[in-house]
VMD Tcl script that draws the C-alpha trace (Angstrom):
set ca {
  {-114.51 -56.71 69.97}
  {-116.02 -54.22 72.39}
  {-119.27 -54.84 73.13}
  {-121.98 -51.87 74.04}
  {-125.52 -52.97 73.93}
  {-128.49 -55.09 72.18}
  {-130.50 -54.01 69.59}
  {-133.65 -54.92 71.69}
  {-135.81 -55.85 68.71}
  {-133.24 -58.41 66.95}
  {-132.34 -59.46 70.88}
  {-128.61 -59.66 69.70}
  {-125.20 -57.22 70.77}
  {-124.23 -55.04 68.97}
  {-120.32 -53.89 68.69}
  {-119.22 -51.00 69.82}
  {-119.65 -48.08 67.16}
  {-121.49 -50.27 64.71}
  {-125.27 -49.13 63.57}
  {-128.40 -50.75 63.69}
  {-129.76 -51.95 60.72}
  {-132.01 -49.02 60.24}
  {-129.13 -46.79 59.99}
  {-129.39 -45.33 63.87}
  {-126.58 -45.86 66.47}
  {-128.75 -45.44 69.36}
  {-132.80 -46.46 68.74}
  {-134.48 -48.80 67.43}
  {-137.64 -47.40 64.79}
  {-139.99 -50.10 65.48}
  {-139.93 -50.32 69.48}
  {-137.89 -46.76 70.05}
  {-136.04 -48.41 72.96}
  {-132.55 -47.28 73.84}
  {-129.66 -49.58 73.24}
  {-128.95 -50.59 77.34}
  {-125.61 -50.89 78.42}
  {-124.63 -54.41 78.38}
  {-124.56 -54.52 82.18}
  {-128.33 -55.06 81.57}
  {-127.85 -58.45 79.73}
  {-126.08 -59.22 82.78}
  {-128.96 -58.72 85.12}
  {-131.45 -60.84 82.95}
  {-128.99 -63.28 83.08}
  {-128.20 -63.06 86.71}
  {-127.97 -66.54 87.35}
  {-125.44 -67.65 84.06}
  {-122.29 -67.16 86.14}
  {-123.89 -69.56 88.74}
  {-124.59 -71.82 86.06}
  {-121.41 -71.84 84.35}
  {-119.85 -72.59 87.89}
  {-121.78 -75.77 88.46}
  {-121.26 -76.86 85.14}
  {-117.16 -76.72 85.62}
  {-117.61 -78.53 88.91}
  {-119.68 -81.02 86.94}
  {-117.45 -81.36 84.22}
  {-114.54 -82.07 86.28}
  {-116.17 -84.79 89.09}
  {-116.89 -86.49 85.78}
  {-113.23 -86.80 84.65}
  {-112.40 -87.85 88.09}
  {-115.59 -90.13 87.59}
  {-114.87 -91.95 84.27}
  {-110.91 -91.54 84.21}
  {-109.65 -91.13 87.57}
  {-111.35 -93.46 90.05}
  {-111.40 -96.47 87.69}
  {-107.80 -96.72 87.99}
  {-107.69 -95.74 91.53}
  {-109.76 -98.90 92.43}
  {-108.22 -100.96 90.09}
  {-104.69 -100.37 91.35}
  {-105.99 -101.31 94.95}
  {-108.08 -103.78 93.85}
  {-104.99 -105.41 92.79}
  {-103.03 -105.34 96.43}
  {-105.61 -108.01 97.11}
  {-108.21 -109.26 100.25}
  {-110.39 -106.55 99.69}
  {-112.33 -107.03 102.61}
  {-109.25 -105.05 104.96}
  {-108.34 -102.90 101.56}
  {-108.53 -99.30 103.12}
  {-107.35 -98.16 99.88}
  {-110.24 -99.78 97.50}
  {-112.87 -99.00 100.03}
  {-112.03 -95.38 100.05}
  {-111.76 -95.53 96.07}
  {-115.07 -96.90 96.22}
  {-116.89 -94.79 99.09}
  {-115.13 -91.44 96.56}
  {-116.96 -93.09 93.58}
  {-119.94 -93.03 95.41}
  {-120.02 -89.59 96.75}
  {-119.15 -88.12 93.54}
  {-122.23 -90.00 91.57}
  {-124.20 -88.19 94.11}
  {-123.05 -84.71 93.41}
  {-122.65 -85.48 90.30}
  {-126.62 -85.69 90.05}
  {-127.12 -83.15 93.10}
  {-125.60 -80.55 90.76}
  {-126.94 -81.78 87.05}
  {-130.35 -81.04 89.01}
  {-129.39 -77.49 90.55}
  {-128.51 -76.55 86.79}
  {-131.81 -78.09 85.84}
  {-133.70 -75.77 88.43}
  {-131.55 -72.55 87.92}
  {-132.09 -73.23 83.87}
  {-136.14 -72.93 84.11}
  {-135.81 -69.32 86.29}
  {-138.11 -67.21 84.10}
  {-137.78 -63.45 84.54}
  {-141.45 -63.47 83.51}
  {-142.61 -65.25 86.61}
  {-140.58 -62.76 88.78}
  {-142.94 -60.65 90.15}
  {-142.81 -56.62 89.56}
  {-144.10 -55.04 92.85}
  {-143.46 -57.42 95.24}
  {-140.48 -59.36 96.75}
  {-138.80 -61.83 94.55}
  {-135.29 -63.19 93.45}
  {-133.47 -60.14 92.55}
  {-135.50 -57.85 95.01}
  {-133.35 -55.38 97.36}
  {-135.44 -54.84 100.31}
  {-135.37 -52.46 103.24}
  {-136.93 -53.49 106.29}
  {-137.08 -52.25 109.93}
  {-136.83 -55.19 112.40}
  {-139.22 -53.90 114.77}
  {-137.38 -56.89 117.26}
  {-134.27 -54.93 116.87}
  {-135.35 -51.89 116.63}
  {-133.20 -51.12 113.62}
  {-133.21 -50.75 109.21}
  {-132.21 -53.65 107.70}
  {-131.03 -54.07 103.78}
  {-131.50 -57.62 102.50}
  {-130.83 -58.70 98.48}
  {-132.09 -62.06 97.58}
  {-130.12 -63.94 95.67}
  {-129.57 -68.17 95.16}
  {-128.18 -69.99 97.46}
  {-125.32 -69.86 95.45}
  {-124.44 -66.34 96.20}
  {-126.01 -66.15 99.78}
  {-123.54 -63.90 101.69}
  {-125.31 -63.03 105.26}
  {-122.53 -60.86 105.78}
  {-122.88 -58.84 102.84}
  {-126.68 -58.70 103.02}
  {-127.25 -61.18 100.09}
  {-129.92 -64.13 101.60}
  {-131.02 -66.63 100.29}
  {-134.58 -66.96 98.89}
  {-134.79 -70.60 100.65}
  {-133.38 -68.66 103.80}
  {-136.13 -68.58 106.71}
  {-135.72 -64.60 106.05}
  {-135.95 -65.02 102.48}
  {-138.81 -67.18 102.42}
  {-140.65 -64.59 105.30}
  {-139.94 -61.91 102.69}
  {-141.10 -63.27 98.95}
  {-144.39 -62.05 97.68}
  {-144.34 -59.35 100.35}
  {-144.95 -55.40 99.30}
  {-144.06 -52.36 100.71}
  {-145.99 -51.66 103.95}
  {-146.15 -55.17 104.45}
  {-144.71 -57.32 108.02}
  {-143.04 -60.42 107.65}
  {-142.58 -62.81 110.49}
  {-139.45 -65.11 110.43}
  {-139.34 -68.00 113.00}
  {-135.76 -68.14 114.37}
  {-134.53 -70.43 117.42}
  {-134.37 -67.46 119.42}
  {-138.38 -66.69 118.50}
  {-139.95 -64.53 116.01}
  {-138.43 -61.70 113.89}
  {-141.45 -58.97 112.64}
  {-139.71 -57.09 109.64}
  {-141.66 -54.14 108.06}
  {-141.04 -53.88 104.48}
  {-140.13 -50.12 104.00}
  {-139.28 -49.81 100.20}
  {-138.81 -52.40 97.53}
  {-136.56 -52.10 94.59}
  {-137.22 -55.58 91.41}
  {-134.52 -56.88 89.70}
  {-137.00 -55.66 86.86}
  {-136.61 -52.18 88.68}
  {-132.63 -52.83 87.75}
  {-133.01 -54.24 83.97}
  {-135.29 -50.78 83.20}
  {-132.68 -48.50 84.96}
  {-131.23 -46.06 82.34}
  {-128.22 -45.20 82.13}
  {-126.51 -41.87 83.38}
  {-125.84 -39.39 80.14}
  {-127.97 -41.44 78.17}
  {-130.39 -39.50 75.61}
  {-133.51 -40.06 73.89}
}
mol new
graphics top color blue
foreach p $ca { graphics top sphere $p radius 0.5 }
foreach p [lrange $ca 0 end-1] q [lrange $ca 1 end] { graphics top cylinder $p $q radius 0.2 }
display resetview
């Protein structure tokens, strides 16, 4: 099934071709919003991809957790004198490591799980925000994108929002300087123009027609 958009007053998908309930294909009566592309959807839920990757990587250091390793250190437990067992220690120093990430990444989930678009601000720098800034150190334009750490790229302009940049930039408008403390001193960026991941989510799409 092919999907197309939400009916934004039931806040469900709708299949491709099928009508709304009130017998239209493309509004809604009560709200008159357009049906958005589903691309949309995938902006509100920006960070569900992120999620889904933790939660694999959780899913599977808990096999190795509850399956693997127990036989691991009972096999070298059993070659005896544990004290100059290189295999049982490293069994056990493995178990150890993976507990840890195991509860590094339940509470990453837990954090990226309470991200509420509503607390994302509208006109000023936030998760989701592409800024353009001129680094007046550099004397050049700059184009950041926050994003989580997760998908931090420097390369590809994506920075984190826990990045010294990143945190230099948040709650900043347009017309506003930033300062970001580097090793090599400070960075003064000018915030030239601002665009929300709310800017995104209300985009509409090309062709479409009220």
């Amino acid at each position: 099934m092919r999907l197309t958009g939400i009916d934004t007053s039931k806040k469900k998908l709708i299949p491709d071709g099928q009508k709304l309930e009130n017998g239209s294909r493309g509004y809604n009566v009560e709200s008159l919003a357009v049906i958005r592309p589903i691309r949309n959807l995938a902006e509100i839920n920006m960070t569900d991809a992120i999620k889904r990757k933790l939660q694999e990587e959780i899913n599977a250091l808990e096999h190795e957790l509850i399956h693997e390793l127990p036989k691991e250190i009972k096999k070298a437990a059993a070659l005896g004198d544990l004290s100059e067992n290189a295999e049982y220690h490293m069994a056990k120093q493995r178990q150890e490591f993976v507990k840890a990430r195991v509860r590094q990444l339940g509470k990453r989930l837990a954090e990226l799980s309470m991200i509420n678009m509503n607390n994302i601000p509208t006109d000023k720098v936030g998760l989701g925000s592409t800024v353009k800034v001129y680094d007046n150190t550099k004397g050049e334009e700059i184009e950041y994108k926050l994003v989580t750490s997760e998908e931090s790229d420097v390369a590809a302009g994506k920075i984190s929002t826990t990045s010294p940049i990143g945190r230099a930039l948040l709650n900043k408008k347009v017309g506003d300087e930033a300062v970001v403390v580097t090793p090599n001193g400070k960075r003064e960026l000018e915030i030239l123009s601002l665009s929300t991941i709310h800017d995104d989510v209300g985009e509409e799409p090309k062709g479409a027609q009220a």
